[in-house]
N, C-alpha and C positions, 0 to 999 in steps of 0.2 A: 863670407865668414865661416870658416872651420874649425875647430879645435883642433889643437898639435897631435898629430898620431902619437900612443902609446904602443908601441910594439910589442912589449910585455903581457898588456889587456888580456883578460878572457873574457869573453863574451858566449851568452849562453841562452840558444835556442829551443824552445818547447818543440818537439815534435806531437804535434796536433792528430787524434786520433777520432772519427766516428763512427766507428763500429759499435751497431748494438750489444756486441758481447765485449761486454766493461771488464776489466779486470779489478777485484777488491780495491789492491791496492792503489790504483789509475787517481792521478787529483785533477779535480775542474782547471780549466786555464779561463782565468779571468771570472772567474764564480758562469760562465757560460755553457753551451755546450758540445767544446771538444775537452776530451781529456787524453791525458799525455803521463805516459810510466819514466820516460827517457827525454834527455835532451841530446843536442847538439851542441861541442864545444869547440865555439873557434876562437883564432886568434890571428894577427899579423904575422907572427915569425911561427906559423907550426902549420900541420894538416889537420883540418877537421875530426875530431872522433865523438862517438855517441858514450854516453854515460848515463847510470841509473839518477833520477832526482835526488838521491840518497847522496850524490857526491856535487851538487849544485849548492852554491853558499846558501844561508840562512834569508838573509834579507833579499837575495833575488830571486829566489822561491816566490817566498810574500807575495813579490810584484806579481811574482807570475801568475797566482793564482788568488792571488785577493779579488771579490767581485767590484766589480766598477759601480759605481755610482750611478745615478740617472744624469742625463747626460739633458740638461732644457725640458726637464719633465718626460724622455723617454730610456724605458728602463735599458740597460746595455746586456742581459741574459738573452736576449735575442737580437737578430738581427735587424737592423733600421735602413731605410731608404730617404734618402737626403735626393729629393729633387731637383735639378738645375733651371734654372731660370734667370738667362741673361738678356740683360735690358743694357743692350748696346747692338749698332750697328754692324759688327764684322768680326764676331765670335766665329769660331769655325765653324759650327752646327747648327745654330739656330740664332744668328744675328740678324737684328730689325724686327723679327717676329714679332716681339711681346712687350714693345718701346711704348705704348702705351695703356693708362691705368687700366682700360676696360678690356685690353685683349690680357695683360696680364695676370688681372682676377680670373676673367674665365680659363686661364690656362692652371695657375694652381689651384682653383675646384675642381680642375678636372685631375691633377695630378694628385692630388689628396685623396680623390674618389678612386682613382685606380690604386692607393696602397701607400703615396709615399706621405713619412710620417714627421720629415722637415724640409722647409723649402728652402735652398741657398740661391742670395737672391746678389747677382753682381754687375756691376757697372762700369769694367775696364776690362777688354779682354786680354788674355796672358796666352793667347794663343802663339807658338813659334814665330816672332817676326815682329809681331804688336808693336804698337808704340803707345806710349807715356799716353795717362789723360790727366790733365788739371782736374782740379779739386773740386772747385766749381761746378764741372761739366759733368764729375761723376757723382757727385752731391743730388743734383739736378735730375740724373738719369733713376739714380736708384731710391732715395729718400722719401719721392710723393708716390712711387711704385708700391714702397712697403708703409707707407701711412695707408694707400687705399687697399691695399690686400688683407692686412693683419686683420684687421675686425672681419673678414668675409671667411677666416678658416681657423679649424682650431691648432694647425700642424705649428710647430716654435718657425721662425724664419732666422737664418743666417745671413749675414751681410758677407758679400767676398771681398775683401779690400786691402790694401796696402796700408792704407790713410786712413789715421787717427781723425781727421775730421770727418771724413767722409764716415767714419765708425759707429761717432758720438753723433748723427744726423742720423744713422741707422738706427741705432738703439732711442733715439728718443721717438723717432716714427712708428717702434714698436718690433724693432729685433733684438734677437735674445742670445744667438752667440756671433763670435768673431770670428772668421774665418780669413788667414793670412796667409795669401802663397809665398811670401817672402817668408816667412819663419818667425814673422816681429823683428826681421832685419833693417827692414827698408826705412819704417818713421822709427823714431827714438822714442816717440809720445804714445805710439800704439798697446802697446805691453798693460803698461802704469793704468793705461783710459781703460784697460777690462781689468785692471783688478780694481780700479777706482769702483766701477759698479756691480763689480763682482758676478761679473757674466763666465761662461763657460769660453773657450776658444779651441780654436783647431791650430795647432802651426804643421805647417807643411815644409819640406825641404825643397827647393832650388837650389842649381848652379847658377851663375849668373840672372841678365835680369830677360826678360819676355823677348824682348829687340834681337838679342844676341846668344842668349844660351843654350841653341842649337848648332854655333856656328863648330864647336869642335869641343863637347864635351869630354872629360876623363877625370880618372878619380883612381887614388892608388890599392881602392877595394870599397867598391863603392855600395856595397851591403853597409859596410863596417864604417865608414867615412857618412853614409846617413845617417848610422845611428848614432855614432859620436855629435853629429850637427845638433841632432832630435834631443838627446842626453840634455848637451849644454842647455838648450833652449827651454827647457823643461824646468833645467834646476834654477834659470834664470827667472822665469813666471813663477814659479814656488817661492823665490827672496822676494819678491813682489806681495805675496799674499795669497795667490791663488792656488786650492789645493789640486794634488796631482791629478786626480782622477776625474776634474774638470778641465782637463788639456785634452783636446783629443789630439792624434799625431798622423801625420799623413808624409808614409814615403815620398810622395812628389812623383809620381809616374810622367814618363814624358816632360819634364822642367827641366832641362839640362843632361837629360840622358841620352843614352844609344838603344837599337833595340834590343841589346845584348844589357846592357844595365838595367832595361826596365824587365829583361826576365830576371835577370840573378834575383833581383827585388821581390817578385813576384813569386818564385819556388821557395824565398826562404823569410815570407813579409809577417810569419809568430816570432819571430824574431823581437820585432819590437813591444811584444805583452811582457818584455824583464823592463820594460819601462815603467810598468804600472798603471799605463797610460790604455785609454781607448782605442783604438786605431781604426784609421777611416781609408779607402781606396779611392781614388778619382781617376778611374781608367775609362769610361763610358766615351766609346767612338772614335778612342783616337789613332795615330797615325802607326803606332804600332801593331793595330788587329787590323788594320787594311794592307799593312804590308804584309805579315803572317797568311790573311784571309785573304791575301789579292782582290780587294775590293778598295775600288777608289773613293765612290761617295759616303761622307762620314755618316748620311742620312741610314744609309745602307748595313753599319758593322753593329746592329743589336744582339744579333747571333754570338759572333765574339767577344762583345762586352761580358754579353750576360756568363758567356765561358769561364771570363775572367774574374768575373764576378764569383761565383759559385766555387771558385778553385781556392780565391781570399778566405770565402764565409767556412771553407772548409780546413781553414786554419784558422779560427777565431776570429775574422775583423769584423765590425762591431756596427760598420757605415758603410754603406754604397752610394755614393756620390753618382747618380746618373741623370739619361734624358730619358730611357725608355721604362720608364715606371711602371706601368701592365704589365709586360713582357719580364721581366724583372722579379717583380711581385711573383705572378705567376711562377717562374722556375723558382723560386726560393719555396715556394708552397708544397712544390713536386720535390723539391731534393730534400726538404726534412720532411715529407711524408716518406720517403723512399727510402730514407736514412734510420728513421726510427723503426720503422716495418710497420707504423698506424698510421690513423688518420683521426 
């Protein structure tokens, strides 16, 4: 699902600054802490040029710089750690580990104790290649996972799911957002079930589905063909009920890309703060920092996550989607200590 390119469009990027030496005039992007004097204006039929915020329209201003909302009760002026935790057999990193209630608990105390401040907790993996799982099966895997964890932490928990039933099984066990790597493409019924109970969501962009969306992806500018995806699916959840700045948005690193698409993504990912929206990364171990970092084992690539990690938070995003939660925590501690010049 795409929207029809506009070749007309302007689309208008914050360039993200953190330099202790503020300029007066410099505005917050996202009420956060980078600020930015200048944008980036692109478009399908032109080149790139930078312009003063003085010549960015009115209302995408706003987005840009309106502070976000708390996002499940954690505030978005700083940066947040979203845990991963999959409870499935043959995830790419850590599948089988935590398939049961009592390893699972002790693995998000321990991940809460090292720093991360939500735990997403999923039942299918979407790993390149995956295949489908029934509703049943992932009802089963995920559902008594987070009935017995929620009471043992105080961090909100995210369900990862395609499937609206598997959704409303989650949220009645005791999760608080929705997170859809399909974009709220995939169920019809998913979308409606979070704004029925008025939870927060993340939609994320893919090309295709888990099976197949590595087999030869392309895009005719695939900065600009996300964010049109991201747009639609936003103003779609808004006709629903749900307000903006409880949609978090997530490029989709690695879902259908090249390693060449998931950098474009990644040098220009304030891009999508003219959404108004939160923005979350999910790049933690995958097969683009082992090709870059020539490192085969995914156990192996926390060094380059956290790279990539640090290079996002240094453009505003708002979530880090990982495994390595210490490690993580820690350089985020050192780069705005180091950034602000205190401690």
């Amino acid at each position: 699902m795409f929207p029809h390119f506009n070749s007309m469009k302007t689309y208008y990027r914050p360039i993200p600054h953190n330099d202790a030496a503020r300029p007066a005039e410099a505005l917050a992007l996202a009420g956060g802490w980078c600020w930015f004097t200048h944008v980036e204006r692109l478009s399908r039929s032109e080149q790139p040029d930078i312009v003063p915020v003085a010549d960015v329209p009115a209302e995408v201003l706003d987005r840009m710089t309106a502070p976000r909302g708390d996002v499940a009760g954690l505030a978005m002026h700083a940066p947040q750690i979203m845990g991963i935790l999959n409870v499935t057999p043959d995830s790419f990193s850590d599948g089988g580990q935590f398939n049961a209630p009592e390893a699972a608990i002790a693995r998000v105390q321990e991940m809460q104790a090292q720093g991360a401040t939500m735990i997403d907790i999923g039942g299918e993996s979407t790993r390149p290649g995956s295949n489908y799982v029934e509703i049943a099966e992932e009802t089963a895997r995920t559902a008594p996972v987070i009935e017995a964890v929620a009471p043992k932490i105080s961090a909100p928990i995210s369900i990862d799911t395609r499937k609206a039933p598997v959704a409303a099984a989650a949220l009645e066990a005791g999760a608080s957002l929705l997170n859809d790597v399909s974009g709220f493409t995939f169920d019809a019924d998913h979308a409606p079930l979070a704004a029925k109970h008025g939870v927060p969501v993340c939609v994320m962009h893919a090309q295709g589905d888990p099976a197949t969306m590595q087999d030869d992806p392309s895009y005719d500018d695939v900065l600009l063909d996300v964010f049109d995806f991201l747009e639609a699916q936003v103003q779609m959840l808004e006709r629903l009920g749900l307000a903006r700045d409880q949609i978090v948005v997530d490029p989709g690193i690695g879902f259908g890309k090249t390693l060449d698409h998931n950098l474009a993504l990644l040098a220009r990912i304030s891009l999508f703060h003219s959404l108004g929206c939160p923005i979350l990364l999910g790049a933690s171990r995958k097969r683009f920092i082992g090709t870059i970092a020539d490192v085969t084992e995914a156990q192996e690539r926390a060094p380059g996550s956290i790279a990539v990690a640090l290079q996002s938070v240094s453009q505003g995003v708002q979530f880090l989607r990982v495994h390595d939660v210490a490690e993580t925590r820690q350089a985020l501690s050192l780069w705005a200590a180091a950034t602000k010049g205190v401690f």
